[in-house]
C-alpha positions in Angstrom: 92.3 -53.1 -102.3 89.6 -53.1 -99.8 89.8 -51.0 -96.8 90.8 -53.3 -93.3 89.6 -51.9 -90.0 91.3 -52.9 -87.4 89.7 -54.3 -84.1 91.9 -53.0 -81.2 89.4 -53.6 -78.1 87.2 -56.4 -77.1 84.5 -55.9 -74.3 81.8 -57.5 -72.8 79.5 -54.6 -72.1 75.6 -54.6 -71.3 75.3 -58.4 -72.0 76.9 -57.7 -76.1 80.0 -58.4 -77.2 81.5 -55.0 -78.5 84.1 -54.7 -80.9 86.0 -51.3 -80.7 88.8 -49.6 -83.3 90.7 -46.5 -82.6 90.1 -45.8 -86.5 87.9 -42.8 -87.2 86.0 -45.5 -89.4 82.4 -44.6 -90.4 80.3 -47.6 -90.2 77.3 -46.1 -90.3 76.9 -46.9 -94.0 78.5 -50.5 -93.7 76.4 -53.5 -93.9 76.9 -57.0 -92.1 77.4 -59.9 -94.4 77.6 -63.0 -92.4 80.7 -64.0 -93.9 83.7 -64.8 -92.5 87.4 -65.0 -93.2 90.8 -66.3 -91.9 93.9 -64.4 -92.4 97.0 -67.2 -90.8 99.6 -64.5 -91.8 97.7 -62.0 -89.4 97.0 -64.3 -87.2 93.3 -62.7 -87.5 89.9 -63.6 -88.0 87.8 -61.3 -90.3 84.3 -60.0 -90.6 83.6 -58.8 -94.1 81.2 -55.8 -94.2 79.6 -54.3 -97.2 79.9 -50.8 -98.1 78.7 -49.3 -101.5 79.4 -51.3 -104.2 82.2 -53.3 -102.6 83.6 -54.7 -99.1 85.7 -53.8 -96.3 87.2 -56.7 -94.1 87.1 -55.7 -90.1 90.4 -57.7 -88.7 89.7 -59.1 -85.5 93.5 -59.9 -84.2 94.6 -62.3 -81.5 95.0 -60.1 -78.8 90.7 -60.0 -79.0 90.0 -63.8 -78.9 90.1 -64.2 -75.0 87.4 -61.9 -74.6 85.9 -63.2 -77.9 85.3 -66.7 -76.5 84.0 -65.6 -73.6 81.1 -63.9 -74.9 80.9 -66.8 -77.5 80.2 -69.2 -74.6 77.5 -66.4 -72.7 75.6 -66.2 -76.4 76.6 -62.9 -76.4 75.6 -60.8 -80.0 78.5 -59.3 -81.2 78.6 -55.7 -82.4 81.4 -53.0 -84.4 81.2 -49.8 -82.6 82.9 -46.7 -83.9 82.3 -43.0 -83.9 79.2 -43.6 -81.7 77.7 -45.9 -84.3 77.0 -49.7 -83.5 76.8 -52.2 -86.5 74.9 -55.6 -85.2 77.0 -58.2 -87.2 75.0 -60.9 -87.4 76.4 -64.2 -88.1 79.5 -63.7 -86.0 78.8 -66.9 -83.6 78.2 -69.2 -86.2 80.8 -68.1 -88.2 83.0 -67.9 -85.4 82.4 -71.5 -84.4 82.5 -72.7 -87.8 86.4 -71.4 -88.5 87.5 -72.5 -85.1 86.2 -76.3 -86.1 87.8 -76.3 -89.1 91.2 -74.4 -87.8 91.6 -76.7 -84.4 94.3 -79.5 -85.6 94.1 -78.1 -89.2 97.8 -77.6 -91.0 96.2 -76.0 -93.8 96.1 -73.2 -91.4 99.6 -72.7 -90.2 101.3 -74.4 -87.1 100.7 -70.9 -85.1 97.3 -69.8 -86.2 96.2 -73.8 -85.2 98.4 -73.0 -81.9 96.4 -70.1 -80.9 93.1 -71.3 -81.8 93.3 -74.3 -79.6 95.1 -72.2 -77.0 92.2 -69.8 -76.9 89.2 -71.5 -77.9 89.7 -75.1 -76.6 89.7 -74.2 -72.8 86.0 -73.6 -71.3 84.6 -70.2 -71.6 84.0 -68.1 -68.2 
């Protein structure tokens, strides 16, 4: 099983989106993908990251998205930062937007992941 790291802050700092964990991760040998999951049960979105020869997923929970779309709407890049390492992970707005599309009025989803998509991510950004 690959390893999750778990997203527990959301900021808009400097004009960047940062996404924070309280994990002692080390991402300073992870590479950004691009690529994008959804995990309903979660109620998650997740960044996949490579590391060696395989991947770790970074969660990105519900309690994030607010400040998630709002950077989303400024353009903001968004970027992991953990034990004073920043990983740029590109991709993230397009993917982002992508999922949400395909989530909003989507049952294939679940009724509460579709729920707090369209909660969150249909009202205008700040």
């Amino acid at each position: 099983m690959s390893e999750r790291i778990m997203i527990t802050n959301a900021i808009i700092e400097n004009n960047e989106l940062m996404l924070s964990t309280d994990s002692k991760a080390n991402i300073a040998d992870l590479t950004a993908t691009g690529q994008m999951l959804v995990d309903s049960d979660q109620l998650s979105f997740i960044y996949i990251v490579e590391k060696d020869e395989g991947y770790q997923y970074i969660s990105i929970p519900y309690e994030t998205w607010n400040v998630i779309h709002e950077g989303l709407g400024s353009g903001m890049e968004a970027n992991l930062a953990a034990g004073g390492h920043k990983l740029k992970l590109q991709g993230f707005s397009e993917e982002m937007e992508y999922l949400i599309s395909n989530i909003k009025g989507n049952s294939n989803y679940g009724e509460e992941m579709v729920a707090k998509v369209e909660q969150v991510f249909a009202a205008p950004s700040a």
